[in-house]
DORO-538546 format. One record per residue: x, y, z of N, C-alpha, C, O, CB in turn; residue in three letters; residue number from 1. Coordinates in steps of 0.001 Angstrom, whole numbers. Each point is the difference from the previous one (the first is absolute). Glycine has a CB too. Layout:
      n.u      n.v      n.w     ca.u     ca.v     ca.w      c.u      c.v      c.w      o.u      o.v      o.w     cb.u     cb.v     cb.w  resn  resi
        X        Y        Z        X        Y        Z        X        Y        Z        X        Y        Z        X        Y        Z   ALA   NUM
...
***
This chain:
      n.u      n.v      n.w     ca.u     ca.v     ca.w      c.u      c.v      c.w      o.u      o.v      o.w     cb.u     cb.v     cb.w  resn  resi
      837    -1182        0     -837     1182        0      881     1245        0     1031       68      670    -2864    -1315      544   UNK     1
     1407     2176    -1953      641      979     -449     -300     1198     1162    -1228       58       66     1078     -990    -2731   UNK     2
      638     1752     3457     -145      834      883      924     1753     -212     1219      161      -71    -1720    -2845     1497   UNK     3
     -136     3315    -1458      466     1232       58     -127      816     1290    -1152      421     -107      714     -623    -2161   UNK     4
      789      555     3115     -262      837      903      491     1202      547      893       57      845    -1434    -1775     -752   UNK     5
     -156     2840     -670      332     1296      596     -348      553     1616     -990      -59      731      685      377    -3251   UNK     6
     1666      237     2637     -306      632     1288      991     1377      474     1121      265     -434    -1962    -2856     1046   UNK     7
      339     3073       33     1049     1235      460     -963     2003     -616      331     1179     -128     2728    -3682     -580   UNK     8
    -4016     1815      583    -1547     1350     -197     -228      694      960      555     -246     1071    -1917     -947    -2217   UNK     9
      206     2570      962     -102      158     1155     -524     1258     -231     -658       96    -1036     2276    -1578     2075   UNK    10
    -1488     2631     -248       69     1404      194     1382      769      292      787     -317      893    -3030     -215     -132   UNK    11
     2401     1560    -1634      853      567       11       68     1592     -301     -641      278    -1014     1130    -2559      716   UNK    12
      229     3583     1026     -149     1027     -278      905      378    -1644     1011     -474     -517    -1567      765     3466   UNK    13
     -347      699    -3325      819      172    -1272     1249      779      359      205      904      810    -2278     -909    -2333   UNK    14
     3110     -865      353     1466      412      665      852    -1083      221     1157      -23     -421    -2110     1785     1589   UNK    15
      466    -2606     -566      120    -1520     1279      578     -858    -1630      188      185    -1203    -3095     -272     3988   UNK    16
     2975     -881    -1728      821    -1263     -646     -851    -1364      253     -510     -247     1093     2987     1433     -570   UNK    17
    -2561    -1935    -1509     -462    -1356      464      408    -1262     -887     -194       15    -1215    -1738     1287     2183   UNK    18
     2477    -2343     -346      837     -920     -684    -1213    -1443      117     -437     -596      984     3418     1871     -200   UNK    19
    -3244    -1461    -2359    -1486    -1141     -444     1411    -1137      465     1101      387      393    -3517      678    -3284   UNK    20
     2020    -2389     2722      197    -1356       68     -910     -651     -718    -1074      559     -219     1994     -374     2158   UNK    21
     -647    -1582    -2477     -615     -536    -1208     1008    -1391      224     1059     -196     -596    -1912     2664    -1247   UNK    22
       22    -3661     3197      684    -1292     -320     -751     -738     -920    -1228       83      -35     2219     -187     2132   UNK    23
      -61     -924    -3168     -149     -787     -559     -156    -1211      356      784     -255      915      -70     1593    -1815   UNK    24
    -1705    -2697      462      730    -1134      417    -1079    -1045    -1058    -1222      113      -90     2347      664     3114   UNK    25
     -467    -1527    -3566     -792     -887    -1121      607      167    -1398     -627     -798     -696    -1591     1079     1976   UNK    26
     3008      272    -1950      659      468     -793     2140     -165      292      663       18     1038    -3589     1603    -1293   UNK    27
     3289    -1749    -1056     1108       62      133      542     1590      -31      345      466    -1086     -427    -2944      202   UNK    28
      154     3374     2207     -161     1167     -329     1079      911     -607     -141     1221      -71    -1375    -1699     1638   UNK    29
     2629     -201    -2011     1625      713     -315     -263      460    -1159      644      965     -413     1082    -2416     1475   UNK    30
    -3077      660    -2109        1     -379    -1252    -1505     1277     -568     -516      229    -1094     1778    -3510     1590   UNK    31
    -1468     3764      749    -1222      963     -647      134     1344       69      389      393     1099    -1836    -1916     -541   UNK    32
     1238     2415    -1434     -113     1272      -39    -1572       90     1287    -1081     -579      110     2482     1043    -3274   UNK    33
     -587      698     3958     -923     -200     1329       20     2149     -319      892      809     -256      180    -4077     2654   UNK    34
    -3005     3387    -2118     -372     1498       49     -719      552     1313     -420     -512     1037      187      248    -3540   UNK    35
      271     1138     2141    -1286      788     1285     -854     1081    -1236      370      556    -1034     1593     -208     4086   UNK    36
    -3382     -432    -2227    -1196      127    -1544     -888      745     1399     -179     -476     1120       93    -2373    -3700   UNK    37
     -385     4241     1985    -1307      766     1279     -953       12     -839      -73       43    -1228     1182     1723     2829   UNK    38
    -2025    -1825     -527    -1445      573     -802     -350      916     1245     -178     -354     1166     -948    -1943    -2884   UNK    39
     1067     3769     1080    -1101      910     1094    -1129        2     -232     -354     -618    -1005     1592     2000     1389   UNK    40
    -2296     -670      466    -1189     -605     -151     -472     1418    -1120      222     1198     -171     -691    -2992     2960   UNK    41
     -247      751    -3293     -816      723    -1267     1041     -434    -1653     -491       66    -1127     -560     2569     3186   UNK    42
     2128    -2943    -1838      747     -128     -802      483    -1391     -720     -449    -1029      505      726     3011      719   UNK    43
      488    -2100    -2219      315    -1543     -440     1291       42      935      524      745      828    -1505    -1184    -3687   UNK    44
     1176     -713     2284     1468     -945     1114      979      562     -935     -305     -173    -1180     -520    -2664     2234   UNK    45
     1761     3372     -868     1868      423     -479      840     -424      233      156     -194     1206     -328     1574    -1168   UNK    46
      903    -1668     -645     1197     -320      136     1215     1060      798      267     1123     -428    -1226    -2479    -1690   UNK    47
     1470      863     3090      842      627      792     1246     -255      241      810      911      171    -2458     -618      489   UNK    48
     2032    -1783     -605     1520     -445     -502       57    -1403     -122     -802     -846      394     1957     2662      738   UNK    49
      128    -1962    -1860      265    -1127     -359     1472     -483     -158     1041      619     -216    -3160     -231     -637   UNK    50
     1818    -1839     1055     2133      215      737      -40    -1892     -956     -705     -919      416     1285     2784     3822   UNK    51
       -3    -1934    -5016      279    -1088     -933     1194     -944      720      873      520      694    -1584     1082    -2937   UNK    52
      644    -3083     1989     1083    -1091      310     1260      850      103      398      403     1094    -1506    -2494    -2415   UNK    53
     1590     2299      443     1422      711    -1033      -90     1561      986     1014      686     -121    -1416    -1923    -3316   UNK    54
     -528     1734     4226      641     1105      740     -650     1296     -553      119     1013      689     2161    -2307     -318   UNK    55
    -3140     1385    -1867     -580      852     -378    -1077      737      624     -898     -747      387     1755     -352    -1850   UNK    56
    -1106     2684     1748    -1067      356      760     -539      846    -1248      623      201    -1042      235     -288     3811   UNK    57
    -2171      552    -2445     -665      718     -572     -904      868     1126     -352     -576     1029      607    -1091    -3129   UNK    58
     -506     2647     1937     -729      901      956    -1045      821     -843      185      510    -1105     1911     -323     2748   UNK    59
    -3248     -175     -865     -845     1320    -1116      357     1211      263      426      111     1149    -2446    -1124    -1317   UNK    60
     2017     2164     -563      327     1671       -5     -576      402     1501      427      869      760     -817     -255    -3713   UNK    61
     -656    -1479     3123     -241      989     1232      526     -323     1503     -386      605     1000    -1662     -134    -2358   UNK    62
     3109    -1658     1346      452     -530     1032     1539      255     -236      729     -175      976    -2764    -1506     -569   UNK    63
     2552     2036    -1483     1650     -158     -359      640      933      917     -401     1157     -129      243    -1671    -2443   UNK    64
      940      343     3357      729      594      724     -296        3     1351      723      636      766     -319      395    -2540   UNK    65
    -1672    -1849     2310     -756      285     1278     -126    -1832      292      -53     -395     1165    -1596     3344    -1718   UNK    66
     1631    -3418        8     -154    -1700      143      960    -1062     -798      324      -86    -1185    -2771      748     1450   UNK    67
     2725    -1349      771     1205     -927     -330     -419    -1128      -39     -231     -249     1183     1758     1352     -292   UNK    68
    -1841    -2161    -1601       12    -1445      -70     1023     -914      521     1085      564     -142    -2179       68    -1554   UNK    69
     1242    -1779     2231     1228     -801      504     -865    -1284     -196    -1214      -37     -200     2775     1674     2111   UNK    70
     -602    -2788    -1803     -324    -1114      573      820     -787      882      965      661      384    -2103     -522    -2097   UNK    71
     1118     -918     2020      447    -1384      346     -145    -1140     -426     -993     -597      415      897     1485      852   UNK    72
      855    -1482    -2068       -5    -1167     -102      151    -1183     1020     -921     -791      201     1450     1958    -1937   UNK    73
      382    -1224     2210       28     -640     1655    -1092     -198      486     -447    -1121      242     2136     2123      361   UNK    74
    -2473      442     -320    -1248     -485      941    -1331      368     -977     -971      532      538     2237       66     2146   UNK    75
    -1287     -897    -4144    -1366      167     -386     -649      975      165    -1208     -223       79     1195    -1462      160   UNK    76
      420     3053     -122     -515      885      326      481      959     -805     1206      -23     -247    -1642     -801     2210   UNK    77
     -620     2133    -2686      172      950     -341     -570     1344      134    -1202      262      -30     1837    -1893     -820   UNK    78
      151     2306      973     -492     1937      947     -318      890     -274      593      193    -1061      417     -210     1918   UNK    79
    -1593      830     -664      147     1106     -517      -46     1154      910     -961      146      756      183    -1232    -2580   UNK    80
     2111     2210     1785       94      892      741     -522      952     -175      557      607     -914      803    -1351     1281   UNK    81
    -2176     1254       21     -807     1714     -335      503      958      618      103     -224     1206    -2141     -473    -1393   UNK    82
     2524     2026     -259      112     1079      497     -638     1496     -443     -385      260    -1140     2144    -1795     1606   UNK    83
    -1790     2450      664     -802      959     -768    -1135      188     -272     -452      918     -685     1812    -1043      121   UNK    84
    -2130    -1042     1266    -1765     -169     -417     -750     1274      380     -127      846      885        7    -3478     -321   UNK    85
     -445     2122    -2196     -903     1203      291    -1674     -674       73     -175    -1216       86     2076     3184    -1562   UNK    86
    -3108     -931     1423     -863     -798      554     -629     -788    -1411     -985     -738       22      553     2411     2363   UNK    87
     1258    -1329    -3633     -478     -453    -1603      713    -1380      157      -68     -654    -1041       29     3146     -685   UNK    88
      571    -2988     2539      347    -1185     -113     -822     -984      648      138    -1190     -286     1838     2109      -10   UNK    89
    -3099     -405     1422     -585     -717      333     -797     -810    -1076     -350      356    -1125      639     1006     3027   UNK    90
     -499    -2663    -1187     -223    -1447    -1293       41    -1322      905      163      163     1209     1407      965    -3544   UNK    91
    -1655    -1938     2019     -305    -1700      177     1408        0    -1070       60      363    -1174    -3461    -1284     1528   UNK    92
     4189      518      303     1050     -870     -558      598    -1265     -101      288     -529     1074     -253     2116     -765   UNK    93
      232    -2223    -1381     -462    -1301     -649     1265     -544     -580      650      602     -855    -3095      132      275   UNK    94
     2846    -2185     1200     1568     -113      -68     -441    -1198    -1425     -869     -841      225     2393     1303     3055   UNK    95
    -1036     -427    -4280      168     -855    -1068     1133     -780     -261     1097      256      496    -2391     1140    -1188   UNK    96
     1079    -2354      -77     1311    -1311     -139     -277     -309    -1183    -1112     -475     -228     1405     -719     2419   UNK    97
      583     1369    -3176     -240       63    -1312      800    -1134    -1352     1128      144     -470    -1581     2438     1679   UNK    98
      150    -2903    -1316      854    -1256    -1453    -1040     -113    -1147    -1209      228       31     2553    -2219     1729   UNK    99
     -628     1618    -2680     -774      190    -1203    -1348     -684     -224    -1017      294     -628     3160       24     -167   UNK   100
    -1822    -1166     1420     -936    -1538      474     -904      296     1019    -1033     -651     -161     2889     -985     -169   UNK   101
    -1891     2468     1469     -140      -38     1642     -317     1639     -197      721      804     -591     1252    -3032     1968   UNK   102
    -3229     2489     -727     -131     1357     1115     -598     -490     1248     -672    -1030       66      213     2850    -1865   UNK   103
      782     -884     2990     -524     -481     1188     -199      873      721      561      969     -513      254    -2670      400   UNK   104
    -1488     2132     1436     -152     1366      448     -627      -93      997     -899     -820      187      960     1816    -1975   UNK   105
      412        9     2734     -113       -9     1678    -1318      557     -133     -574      439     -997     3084       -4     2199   UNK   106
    -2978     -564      315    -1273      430     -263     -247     1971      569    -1032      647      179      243    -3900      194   UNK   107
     1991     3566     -271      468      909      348      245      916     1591     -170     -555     1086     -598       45    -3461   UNK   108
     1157     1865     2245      -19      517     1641      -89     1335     -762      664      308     -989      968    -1979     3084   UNK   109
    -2673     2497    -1393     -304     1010      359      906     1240      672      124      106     1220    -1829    -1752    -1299   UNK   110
     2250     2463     -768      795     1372      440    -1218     1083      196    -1071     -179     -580     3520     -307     -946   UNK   111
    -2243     1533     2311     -931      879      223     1290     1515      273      632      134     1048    -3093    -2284      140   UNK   112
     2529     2712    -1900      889     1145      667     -678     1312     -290     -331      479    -1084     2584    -1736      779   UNK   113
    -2410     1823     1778     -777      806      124      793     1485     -311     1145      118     -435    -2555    -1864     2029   UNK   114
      509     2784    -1258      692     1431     -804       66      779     1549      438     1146       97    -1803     -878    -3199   UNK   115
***
């Protein structure tokens, strides 16, 4: 069974910092391009980053310079560091596991950063 699990959400003042978590387990995870995906409310789901086998990231325009992707291979786990939040980032954030073959997806955690 395939498991995604986000954690590390919450409330936060705008400004503040908050570091997501995203364990894996059911998957060979060294081998997947692993993302983080928001949906705010009223809005579709976006893409927010993405961190490939080989070390490749991708970030959207509106996070570049304010959010860092990482993983771990070791422990199945992949992060994401936020800084700078503002309250446009509030969203349901949604950890993905990706192969050409395979999508899979947490059921997410809730950021709230207030103004």
């Amino acid at each position: 069974q395939v498991q995604l699990v986000e954690s590390g959400g919450g409330l936060v003042q705008a400004g503040g910092s908050l570091r997501l978590s995203c364990a894996a387990s059911g998957i060979i995870f060294s081998i997947y391009t692993m993302g983080w995906y928001r949906q705010a409310p009223g809005k579709q789901r976006e893409l927010v980053a993405t961190l490939t086998s080989g070390g490749r990231t991708n970030y959207a325009d509106s996070v570049k310079g304010r959010f860092t992707i990482s993983r771990s291979n070791a422990k199945n786990t992949v992060y994401l560091q936020m800084s700078s939040l503002n309250p446009k980032d509030t969203a349901v954030y949604y950890c993905n596991a990706h192969i050409p073959t395979s999508d899979y997806w947490g059921q997410g955690t809730l950021v709230t950063v207030s103004s």
